[in-house]
N, C-alpha and C positions, 0 to 999 in steps of 0.2 A: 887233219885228214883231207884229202883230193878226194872229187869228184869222180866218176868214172870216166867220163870224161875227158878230164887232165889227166890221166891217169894212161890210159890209152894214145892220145893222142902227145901225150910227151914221151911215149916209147917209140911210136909212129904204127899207125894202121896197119901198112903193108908186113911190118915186124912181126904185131901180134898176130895176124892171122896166121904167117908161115909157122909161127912158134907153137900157136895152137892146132895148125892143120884143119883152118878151117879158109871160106872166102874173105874175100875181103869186104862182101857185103854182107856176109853174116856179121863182124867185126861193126858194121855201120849200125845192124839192126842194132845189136848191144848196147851201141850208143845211144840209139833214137829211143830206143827203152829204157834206158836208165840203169840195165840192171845185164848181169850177167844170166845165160842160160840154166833153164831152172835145173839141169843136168847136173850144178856146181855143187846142189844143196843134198842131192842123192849118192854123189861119190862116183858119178858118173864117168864125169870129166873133171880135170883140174886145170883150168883156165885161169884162174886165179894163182894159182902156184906158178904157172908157166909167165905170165905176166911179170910178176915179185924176180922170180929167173934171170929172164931178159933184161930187166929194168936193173938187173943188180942188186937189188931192195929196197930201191931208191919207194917203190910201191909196194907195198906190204900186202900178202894174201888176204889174209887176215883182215885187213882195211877193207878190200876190197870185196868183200864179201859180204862184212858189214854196210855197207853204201848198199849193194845189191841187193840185200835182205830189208830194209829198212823200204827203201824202195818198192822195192815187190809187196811187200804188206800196205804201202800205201797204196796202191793200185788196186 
């Protein structure tokens, strides 16, 4: 399993933000938190999906949400 991370940052920043429709420093907060926006976990958004997309599957939603959650509980 990758970090968030590597995870982000091997798709490349400026990708994921267009991908998701967000900044680019929203993309940063993500990082500096560890964790994806709590929007992920209410069905909000799919940032996670849109990532797994881009990357091909190289990053799995799924991973990546688990990383996120895991994180967010520890905070």
């Amino acid at each position: 399993m990758h970090t968030l991370d590597e995870s982000i940052k091997g798709v490349g920043i400026p990708e994921v933000a267009q991908a998701c429709g967000v900044s680019e420093r929203a993309v940063y907060k993500w990082l500096k938190n560890g964790f994806l926006p709590k929007t992920e976990f209410f069905g909000k958004t799919q940032y996670a999906a849109k990532i797994e997309a881009i990357s091909q599957g190289r990053y799995r939603a799924c991973d990546l949400l688990e990383i996120s959650q895991k994180k967010l509980l520890a905070a």
